[in-house]
N, C-alpha and C positions, 0 to 999 in steps of 0.2 A: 504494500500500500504506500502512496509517496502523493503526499498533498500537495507538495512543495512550488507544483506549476500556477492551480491557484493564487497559491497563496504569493506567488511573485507576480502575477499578472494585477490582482487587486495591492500590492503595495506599491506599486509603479505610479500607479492613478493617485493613493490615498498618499504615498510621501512628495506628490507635487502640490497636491493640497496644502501639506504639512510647511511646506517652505514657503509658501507664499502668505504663510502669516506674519505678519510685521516684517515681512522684507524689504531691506530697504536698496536704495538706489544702486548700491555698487556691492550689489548682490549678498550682504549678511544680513544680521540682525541683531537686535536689542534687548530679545525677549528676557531680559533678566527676571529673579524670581518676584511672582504678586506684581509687575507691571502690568499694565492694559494689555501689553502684545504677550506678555505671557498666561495671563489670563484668558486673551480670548483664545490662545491656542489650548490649554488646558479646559476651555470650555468644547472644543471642537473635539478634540480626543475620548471626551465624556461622551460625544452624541455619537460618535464610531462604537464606542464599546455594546452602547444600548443597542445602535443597531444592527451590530453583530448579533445579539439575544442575551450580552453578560448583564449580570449582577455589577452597579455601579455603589462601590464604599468610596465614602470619604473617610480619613480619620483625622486625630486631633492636631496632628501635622500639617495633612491638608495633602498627604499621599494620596494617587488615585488606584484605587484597585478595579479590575474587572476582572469578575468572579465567572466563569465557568466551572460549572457544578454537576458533575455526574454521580457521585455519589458522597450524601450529607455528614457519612461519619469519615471520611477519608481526606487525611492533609491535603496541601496545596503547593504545586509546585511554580514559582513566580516564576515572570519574566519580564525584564524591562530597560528601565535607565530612565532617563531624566530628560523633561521640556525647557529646561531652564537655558539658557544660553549666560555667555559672557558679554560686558559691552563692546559692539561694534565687534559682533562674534559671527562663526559659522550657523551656517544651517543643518550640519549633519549633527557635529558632536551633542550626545543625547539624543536626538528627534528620532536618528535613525532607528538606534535599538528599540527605541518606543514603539513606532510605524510598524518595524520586523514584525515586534512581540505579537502585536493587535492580531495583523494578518497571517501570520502563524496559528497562533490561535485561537483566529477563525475557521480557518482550514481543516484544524486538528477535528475542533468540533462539531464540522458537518461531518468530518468522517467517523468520530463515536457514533453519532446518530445515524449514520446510515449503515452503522454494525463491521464497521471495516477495522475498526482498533476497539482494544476491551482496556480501559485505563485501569491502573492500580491508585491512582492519584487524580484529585481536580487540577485545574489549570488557572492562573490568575496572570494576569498580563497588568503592570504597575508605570504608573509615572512617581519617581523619588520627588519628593518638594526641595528645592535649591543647592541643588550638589554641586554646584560652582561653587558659590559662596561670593561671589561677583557682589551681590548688594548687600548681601548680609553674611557675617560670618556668625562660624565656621560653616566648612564646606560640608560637604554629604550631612546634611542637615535633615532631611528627611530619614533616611536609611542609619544613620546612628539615631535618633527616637525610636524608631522599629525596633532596632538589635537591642534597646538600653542603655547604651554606651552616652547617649545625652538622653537629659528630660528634658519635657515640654520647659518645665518651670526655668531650667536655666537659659533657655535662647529665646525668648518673649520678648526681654528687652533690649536683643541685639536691635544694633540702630544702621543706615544705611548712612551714609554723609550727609543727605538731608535732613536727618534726626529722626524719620520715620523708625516707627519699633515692627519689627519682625510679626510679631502677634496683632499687632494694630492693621498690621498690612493684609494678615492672613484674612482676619475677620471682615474688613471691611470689601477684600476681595471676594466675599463668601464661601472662600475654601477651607474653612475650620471645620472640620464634620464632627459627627460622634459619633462614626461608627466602626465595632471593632475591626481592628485586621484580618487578614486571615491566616491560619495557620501554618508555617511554612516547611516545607517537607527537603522545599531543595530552592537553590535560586541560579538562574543562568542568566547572562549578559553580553549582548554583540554591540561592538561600537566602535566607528571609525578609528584606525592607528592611531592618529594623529604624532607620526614619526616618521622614517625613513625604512624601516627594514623591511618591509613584505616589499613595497615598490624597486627597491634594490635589487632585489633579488629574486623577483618575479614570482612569489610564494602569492597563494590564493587566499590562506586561511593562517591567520597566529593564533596559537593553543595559548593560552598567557600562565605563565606556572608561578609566579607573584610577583611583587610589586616594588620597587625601590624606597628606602627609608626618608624621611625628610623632617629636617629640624625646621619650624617656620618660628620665627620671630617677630612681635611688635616691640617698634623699639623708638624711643623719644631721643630729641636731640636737644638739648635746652642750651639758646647764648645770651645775647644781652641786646635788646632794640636799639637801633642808635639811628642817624644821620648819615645816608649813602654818602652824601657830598661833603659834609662837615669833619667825619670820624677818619683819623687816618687811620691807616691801610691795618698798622701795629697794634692799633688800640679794638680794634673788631673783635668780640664775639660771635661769628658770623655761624647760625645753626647751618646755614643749606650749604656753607664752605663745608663744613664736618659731615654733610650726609653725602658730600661728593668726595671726601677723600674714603668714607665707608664704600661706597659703592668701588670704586677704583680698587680698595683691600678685597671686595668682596670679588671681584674678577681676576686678579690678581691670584688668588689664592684658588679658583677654581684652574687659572695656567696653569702655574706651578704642580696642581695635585696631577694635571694630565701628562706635563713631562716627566713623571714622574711614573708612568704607566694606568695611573689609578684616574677614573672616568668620574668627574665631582659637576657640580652643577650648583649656582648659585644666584642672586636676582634680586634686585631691590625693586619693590615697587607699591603701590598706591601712598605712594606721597604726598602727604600735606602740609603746608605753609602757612606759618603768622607771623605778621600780619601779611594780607596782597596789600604792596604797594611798590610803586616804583623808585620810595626815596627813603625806606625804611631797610635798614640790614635785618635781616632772618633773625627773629628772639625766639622760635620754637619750629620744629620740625619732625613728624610723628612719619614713620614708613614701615614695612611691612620687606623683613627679611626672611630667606628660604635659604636653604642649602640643601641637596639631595644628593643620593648616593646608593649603590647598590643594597650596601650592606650599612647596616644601623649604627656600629662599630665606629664606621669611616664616617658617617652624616657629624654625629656625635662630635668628636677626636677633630674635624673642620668645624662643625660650629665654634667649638672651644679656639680653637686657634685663632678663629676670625676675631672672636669676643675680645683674647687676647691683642691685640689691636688696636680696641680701643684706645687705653690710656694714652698712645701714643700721637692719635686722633682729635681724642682732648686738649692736651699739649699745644699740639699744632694749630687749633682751629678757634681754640679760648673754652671751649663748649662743654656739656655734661652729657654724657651718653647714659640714658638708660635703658636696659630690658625688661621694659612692662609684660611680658604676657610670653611665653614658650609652648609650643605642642609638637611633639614630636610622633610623626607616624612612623610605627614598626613596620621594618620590612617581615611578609608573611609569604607564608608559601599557599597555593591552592589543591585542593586535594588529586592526588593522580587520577581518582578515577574520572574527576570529570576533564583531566587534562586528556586523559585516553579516549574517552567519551567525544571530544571533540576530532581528535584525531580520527578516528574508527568512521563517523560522520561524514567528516572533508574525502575519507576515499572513499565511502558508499558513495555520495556525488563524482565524483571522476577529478575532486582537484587536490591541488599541491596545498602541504600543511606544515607550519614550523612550528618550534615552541620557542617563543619570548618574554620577557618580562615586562613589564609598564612601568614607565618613569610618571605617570602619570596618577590621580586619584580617580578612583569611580565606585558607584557603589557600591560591586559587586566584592573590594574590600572592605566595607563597612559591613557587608551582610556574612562573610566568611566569618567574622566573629561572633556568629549565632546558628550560621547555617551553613551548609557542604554548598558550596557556592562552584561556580566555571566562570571563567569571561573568556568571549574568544572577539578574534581583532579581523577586521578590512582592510586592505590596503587606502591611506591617502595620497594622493596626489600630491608631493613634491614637499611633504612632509608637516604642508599647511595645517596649524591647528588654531584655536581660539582669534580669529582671524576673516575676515570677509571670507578671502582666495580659499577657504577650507572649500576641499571638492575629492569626492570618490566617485569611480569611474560605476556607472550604469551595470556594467557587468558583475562587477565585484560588487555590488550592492546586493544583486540577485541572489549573487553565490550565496552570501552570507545569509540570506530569509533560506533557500536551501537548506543547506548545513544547520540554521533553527530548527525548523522544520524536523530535519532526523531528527536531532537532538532531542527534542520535546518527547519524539515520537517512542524512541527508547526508554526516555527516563519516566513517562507517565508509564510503559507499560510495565518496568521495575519499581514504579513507586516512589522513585528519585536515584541520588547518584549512590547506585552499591558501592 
């Protein structure tokens, strides 16, 4: 039995649909999370599910679930990703897996009903609420509520730049639901590379076996307000001087680790300035530092290094560096079976399959700490991510609702990932 022609023919239609919500001129979008353009896409995805025939939950997140229900005492196996976009982001990352899930498991479930598959497991197809973390932090914000790794109660009053709160937004957006989740038996995830290695090397399908470590940091830069034109040069506290000699350490130090043989990754960014003006020197400066790395070890061991640097920063710049706020994500591994799972999949289709890691965050980490989780990867187009230019090729879209497709098809009729 192999639904998967369907189910590519109806995702073709419904993720042209999906793109041209709040797209804008030079081909991305803004849909960031509880915006208008993400709202109305989240409103659209609602009206797909129902009229697939699912069950629509909301919960206290503002997660969307569509429930396919064959049998009322038996878990559920998800599938999804997230609508959220970044600013002045792509159209794939997120939507796609979402769009997959839908018509995937629609597919599935004209064929329970027309007796062609006997499932061990329901089916539920998920939009995550703000896995970017673009307007609100932190990131995978819906799918750590699920797991428990956050409560409601602590991200309510996350606030966006313009002081909007997180919960202010959900509610007003009417995506606050109360209804519960459903019970998760397995969860699986397909989403653009958004890298170089499958397009390199001309591989159709990334089995993803876990995920790179990353220390992120907020972190204040405090100087002294003064007079651009009045203050000589010596007498400056100048903060944006010291978050430009951070940044320089911080690239610096990601050189250094590569000639060195070891592959580090570093980045300053959503920076903020007090006051705006053009005749006032920088008295305070709040940014948002990352460092990532294979291994937790190494993320660790460079953050520290970099930290160390500071004081030297201070010195040079007049200024006070502090680290308000650290989270460090563990590097995890994802369970073999469903790394085989997807493997076994890519050659029942007839295509080529690597295994990689993600330098990246997506749910389907978040959800491994609750549940036997899989993510598997598409080729991007020239490595474009968070980004207008993000683009995957027609085909390889296909492949990848395929290769769902099996996947679901196996794992509902073991019940999830042996």
């Amino acid at each position: 039995m192999n639904q998967s022609l369907s189910a590519t023919q109806r995702f073709s239609e419904l993720f042209a649909e999906s793109m041209a919500i709040g797209r804008k001129s030079n081909g991305g979008t803004d849909r960031m999370a509880l915006t208008p353009d993400d709202c109305a896409h989240r409103t659209w995805f609602a009206e797909q599910l129902l009229e697939a025939g699912s069950e629509v939950r909301i919960d206290a997140t503002g997660n969307i679930f569509g429930l396919f229900t064959w049998d009322d005492s038996a878990p559920y196996i998800l599938c999804g990703s997230h609508l959220d976009s970044q600013e002045n982001g792509g159209v794939y990352d997120g939507a796609y897996g979402v769009v997959a899930a839908l018509c995937a498991a629609r597919a599935i479930d004209e064929a329970v009903r027309a007796g062609a598959l006997t499932p061990a497991a329901n089916l539920a197809v998920v939009d995550w609420t703000n896995e970017e973390g673009a307007r609100f932090e932190p990131s995978l914000m819906g799918s750590r509520v699920f797991t428990g790794t956050l409560k409601l109660d602590d991200i309510e009053q996350a606030q966006d730049l313009d002081g909007v709160r997180f919960g202010d937004a959900l509610r007003e957006g009417g995506w606050q639901g109360n209804d519960e989740p459903p019970q998760a038996a397995a969860y699986f995830e397909l989403h653009v590379e958004q890298g170089p290695s499958l397009e390199a090397t001309g591989v159709n399908i990334g089995a993803v076996t876990g995920n790179w470590s990353a220390v992120k940091m907020d972190v204040r830069i405090l100087g002294e307000q003064s007079h651009t034109g009045s203050t000589p040069m010596h007498l400056r506290k100048d903060a944006l001087y010291g978050m430009a000699l951070l940044t320089v350490a911080a690239r610096e130090l990601a050189d250094d680790f590569t000639r060195r043989g070891i592959e580090l990754r570093t980045s300053v960014t959503k920076v903020r300035l007090f006051p705006h003006s053009p005749n006032i020197v920088t008295s305070k400066c709040q940014l948002h530092l990352e460092v990532r790395a294979e291994s937790e070890e190494v993320a660790r061991a460079a953050a520290d290094q970099l930290a160390a640097t500071f004081a030297g920063i201070e010195k040079q710049s007049g200024t006070t560096i502090e680290i308000t706020h650290t989270e460090v994500r563990q590097a995890m591994a994802f369970p073999e079976s469903g790394v085989s799972l997807i493997e076994r999949a890519a050659e029942t289709c007839g295509l080529t399959c690597m295994r990689t890691k993600t330098v990246c965050g997506h749910d389907a980490i978040a959800l491994a700490a609750a549940v036997p989780s899989a993510l598997m990867f598409v080729p991007s187009v020239g490595s474009s991510a968070h980004a207008p230019g993000e683009l995957t090729k027609p085909d390889d879209l296909a492949n990848g609702v395929r290769v769902l497709v099996e996947i679901l098809q196996t794992s509902l009729s073991q019940g999830g990932l042996a």
